[in-house]
N, C-alpha and C positions, 0 to 999 in steps of 0.2 A: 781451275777453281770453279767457273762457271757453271761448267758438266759435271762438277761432283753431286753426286747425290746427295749428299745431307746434304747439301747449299738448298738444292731444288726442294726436297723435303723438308726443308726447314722454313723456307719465306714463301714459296707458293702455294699452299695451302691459305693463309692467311687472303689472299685474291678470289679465294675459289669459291662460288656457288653451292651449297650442297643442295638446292633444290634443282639443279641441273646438271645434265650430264655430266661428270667429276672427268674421267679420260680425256676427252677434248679438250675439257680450261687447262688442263697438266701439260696437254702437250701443248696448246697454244703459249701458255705462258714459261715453257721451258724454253720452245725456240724463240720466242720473244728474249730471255735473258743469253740464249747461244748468239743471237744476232747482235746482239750489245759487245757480248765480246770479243766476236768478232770483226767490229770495229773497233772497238777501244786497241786489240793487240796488233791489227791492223795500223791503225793510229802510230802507234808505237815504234809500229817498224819501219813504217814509212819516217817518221822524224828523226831516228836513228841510223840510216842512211845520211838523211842528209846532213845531220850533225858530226858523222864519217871524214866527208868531207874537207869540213872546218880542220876536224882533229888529224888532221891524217899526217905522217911524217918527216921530221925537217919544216911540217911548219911554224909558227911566232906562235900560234896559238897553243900547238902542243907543247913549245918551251914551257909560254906561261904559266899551263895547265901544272906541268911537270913542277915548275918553280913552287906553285901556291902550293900544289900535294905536297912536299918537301917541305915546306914553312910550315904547315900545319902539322904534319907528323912530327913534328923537331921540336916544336913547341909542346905538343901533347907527352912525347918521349922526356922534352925536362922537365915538364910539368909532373908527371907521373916520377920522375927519380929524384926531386926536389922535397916531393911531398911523403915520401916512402921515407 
């Protein structure tokens, strides 16, 4: 989403100078928002690794996970055939 071009064409302009160079502030601040998300998906995948981890299988946590999704879907499913 970063690298789409309507992103960049849409909010970078709004930063840019037109009494100077226009090319340079475009690419400056394009790789300025590719380095944002570059970290942020980076971020991302490093915490989901280790979140891996916790969830991985046969453990307590993945029961629990498993139990709450179940009470929540069971609930939403009578909720939903209650009110129909």
């Amino acid at each position: 989403m970063i690298l789409d071009p309507v992103v960049l064409l849409t909010f970078v302009p709004q930063f840019i100078d037109p009494t100077r160079a226009v090319l340079p502030q475009f690419l400056f601040f394009g790789a300025v928002m590719a380095l944002g998300g570059l970290i942020v998906n980076g971020l991302v995948g490093q915490f989901a690794g280790q979140l891996r981890g916790y969830l991985k299988a046969g453990s307590l946590s993945e029961k629990i996970t498993r139990w709450v999704s179940a009470t929540v879907f069971g609930a939403l499913a009578a909720r939903l055939a209650l009110k129909a």
